[in-house]
C-alpha positions in Angstrom: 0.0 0.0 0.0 1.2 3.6 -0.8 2.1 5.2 2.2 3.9 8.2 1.0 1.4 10.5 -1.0 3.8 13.7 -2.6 1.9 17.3 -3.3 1.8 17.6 -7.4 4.8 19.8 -8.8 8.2 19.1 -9.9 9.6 18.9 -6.0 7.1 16.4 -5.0 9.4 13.5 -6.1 8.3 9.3 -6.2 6.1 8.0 -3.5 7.5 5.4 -1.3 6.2 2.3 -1.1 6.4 -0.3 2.3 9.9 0.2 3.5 11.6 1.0 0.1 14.0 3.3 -0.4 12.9 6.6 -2.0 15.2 9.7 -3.6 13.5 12.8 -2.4 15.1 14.1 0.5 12.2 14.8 2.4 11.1 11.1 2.8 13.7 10.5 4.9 13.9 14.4 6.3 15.8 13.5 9.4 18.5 11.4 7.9 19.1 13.8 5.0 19.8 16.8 7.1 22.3 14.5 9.4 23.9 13.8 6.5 24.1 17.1 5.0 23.8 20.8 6.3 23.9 19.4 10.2 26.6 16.9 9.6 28.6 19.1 12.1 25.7 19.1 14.9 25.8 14.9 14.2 27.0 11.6 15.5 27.4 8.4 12.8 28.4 4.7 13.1 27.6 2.8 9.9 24.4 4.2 8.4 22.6 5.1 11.6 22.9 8.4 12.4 21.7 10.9 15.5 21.7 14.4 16.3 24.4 15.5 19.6 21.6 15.6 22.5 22.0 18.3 23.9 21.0 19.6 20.4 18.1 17.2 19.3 16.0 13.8 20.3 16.2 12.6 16.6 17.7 10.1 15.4 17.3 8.2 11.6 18.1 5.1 10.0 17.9 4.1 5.9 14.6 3.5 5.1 15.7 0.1 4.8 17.2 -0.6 7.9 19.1 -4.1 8.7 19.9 -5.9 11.9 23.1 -4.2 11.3 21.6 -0.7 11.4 19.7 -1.1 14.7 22.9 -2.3 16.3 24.5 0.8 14.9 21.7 2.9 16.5 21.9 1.2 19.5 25.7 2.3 20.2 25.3 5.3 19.8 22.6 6.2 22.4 23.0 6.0 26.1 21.2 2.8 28.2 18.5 5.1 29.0 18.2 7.6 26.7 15.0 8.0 24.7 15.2 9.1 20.9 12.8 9.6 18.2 12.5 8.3 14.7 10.2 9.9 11.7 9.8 7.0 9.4 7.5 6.9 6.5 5.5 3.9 8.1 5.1 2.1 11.0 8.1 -0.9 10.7 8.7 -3.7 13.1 10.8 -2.5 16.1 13.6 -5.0 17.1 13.3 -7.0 20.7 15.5 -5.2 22.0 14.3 -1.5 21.3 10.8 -0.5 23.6 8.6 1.9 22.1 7.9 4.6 24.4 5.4 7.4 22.3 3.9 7.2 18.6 2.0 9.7 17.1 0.9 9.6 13.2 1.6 12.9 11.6 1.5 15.0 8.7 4.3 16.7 6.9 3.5 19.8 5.3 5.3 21.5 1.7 6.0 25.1 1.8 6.4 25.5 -1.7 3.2 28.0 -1.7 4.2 29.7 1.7 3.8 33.6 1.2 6.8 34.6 3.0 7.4 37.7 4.1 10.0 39.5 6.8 8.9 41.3 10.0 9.9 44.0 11.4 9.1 43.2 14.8 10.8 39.6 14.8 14.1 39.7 16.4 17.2 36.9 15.7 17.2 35.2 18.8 20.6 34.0 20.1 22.8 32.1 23.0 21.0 34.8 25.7 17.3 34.7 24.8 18.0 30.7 25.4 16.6 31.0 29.1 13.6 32.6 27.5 13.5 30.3 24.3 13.3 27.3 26.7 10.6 28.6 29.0 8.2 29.8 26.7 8.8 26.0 25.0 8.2 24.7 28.5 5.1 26.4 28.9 3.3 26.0 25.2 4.5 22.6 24.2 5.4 23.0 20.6 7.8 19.8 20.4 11.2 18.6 21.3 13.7 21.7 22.1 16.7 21.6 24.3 19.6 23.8 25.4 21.6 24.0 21.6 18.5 23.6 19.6 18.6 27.0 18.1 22.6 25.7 16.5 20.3 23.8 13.9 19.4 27.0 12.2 17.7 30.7 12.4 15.2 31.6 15.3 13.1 34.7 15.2 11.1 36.0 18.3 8.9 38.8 19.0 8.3 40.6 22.6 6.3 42.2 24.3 7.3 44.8 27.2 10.9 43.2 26.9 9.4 39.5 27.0 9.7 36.6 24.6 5.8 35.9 23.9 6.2 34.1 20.4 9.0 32.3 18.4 9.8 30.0 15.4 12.6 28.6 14.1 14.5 26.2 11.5 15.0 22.6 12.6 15.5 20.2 10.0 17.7 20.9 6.6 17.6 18.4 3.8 19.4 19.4 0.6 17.3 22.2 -0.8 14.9 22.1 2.2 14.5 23.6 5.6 11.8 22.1 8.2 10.1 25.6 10.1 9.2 24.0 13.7 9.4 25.7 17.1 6.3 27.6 16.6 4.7 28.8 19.9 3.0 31.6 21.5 2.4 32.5 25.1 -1.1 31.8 25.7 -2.2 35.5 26.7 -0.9 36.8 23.5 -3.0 34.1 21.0 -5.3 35.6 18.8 -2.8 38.2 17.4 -1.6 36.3 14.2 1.8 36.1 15.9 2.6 33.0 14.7 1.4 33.8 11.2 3.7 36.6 10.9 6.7 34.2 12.4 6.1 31.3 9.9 6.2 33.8 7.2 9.7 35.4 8.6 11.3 32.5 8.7 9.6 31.6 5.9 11.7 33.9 4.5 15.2 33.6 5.7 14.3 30.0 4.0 13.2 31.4 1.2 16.6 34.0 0.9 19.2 30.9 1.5 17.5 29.0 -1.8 15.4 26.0 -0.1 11.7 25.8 0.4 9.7 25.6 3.5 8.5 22.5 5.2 7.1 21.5 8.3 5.6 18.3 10.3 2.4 18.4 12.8 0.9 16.0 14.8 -2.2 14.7 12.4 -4.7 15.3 15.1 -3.8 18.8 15.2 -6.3 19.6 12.8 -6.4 23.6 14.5 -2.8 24.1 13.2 -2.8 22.0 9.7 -6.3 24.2 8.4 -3.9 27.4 9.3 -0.9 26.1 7.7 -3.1 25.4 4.5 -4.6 28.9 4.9 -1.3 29.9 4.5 -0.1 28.4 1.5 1.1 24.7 3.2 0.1 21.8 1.5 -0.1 18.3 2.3 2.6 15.9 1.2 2.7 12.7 3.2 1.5 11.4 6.6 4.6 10.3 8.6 4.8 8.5 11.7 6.9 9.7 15.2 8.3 7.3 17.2 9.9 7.3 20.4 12.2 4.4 21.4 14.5 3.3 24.2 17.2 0.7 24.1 16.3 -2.2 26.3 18.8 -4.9 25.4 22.4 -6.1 26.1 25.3 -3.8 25.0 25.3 -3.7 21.2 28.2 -5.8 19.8 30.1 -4.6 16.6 28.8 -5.7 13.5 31.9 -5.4 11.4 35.3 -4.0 12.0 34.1 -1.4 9.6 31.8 0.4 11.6 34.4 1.1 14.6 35.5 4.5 12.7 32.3 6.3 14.9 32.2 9.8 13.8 32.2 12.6 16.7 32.4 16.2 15.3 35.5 17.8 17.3 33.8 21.2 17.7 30.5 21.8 16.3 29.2 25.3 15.8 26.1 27.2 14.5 24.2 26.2 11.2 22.3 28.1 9.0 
């Protein structure tokens, strides 16, 4: 069964099928950015790959992952460290791996976005990050942690010297970057805040050559019907996974895959 449904247009690339492997960047989003633009914020053995954490949850395999490939994953996250895959479709999780969270979702092409910049939204840097983190902590828009904002450009706008609404770039597949991050403190809803954010970063996006894209919870049909209103259209229903490693320490598939690769001193992307 088709699982993968692309938008119409030239970027919309070949639908993936089962657990195939697909060319378009986006059907493996996680994976592609790992190995590309945020190779620097990334940790590697063999073809598993996973973002520092202190910078992301996420994690990626091929889209036709082996025995091999989970081992791989499994040494390079801690004994009780949860991570988080986006796959294409559910897949079989090995013994050894518990599933802690899934959630189907929807990911969203921002080929149609009408961006615009905004004179209000501010670059947000290394000092707003107390801010960044509580305004996360009280609205709940995803996964963010102390060197989040190294994976790309966050905007914010205040109010009376307060952060009150942000939105950022997460994800960067070649010729691609994922908009996520997007939150507003409750007692300034209403105000189109967000709008205007998605839109400015929609534009830094836009300035840099790649086109927008984002990913939302499928039940979350409040933010999808704005996201269309905005110019967002739908280009295949992914699924999140969270996992834990359960099982004995992974052994070494092949001599090969002791050459882990550790960046020596990762900096800012984007």
């Amino acid at each position: 069964m088709a699982l993968l449904q692309p938008a119409a247009g030239k970027r919309g690339g070949p639908a993936v099928v089962g657990h195939c492997v697909a060319d378009h960047p986006l059907d493996n989003s996680v994976r592609s950015a790992l190995l590309g633009a945020h190779a620097p914020l990334a940790r590697t053995r063999g073809r598993a790959a996973r973002y520092r954490t202190d910078v992301s949850p996420f994690a990626a395999l091929p889209l036709d992952a082996t025995e091999d490939d989970w081992a791989d994953l499994a040494a390079l996250v801690g004994p009780d460290e949860e991570i988080a895959l986006t796959t294409v479709a559910p897949r079989p999780v090995p013994a050894s791996w518990r599933q802690t969270f899934a959630l189907p979702g929807v990911q969203m092409d921002g080929s149609g976005l009408d961006v615009a910049p905004d004179p209000e939204a501010v670059v947000l840097g290394e000092a707003d990050v107390p801010e960044m983190l509580d305004l996360v902590a009280r609205t709940r828009p995803g996964p963010f942690r102390t060197h989040t904002r190294l994976m790309g450009t966050y905007l914010g706008i205040r109010r009376d010297g307060a952060l009150v609404a942000m939105a950022g770039e997460r994800l960067r597949p070649p010729g691609w970057t994922e908009i996520s991050a997007v939150c507003t403190d409750p007692a300034f809803r209403g105000q189109g805040l967000a709008t205007r954010l998605v839109r400015a970063v929609g534009a830094v996006i836009r300035d840099r050559g790649d086109v927008p894209f984002l990913h939302a919870a499928a039940d979350n049909t409040g933010a999808i019907r704005l996201y269309e209103q905005i110019g967002f259209t739908l280009r295949a229903r992914p699924h999140f996974t969270a996992l834990r490693f359960t099982g004995p320490e992974a052994p070494v598939p092949g001599a090969d895959r002791d050459r882990e690769r550790t960046p020596a001193a990762p900096g800012p992307v984007g």
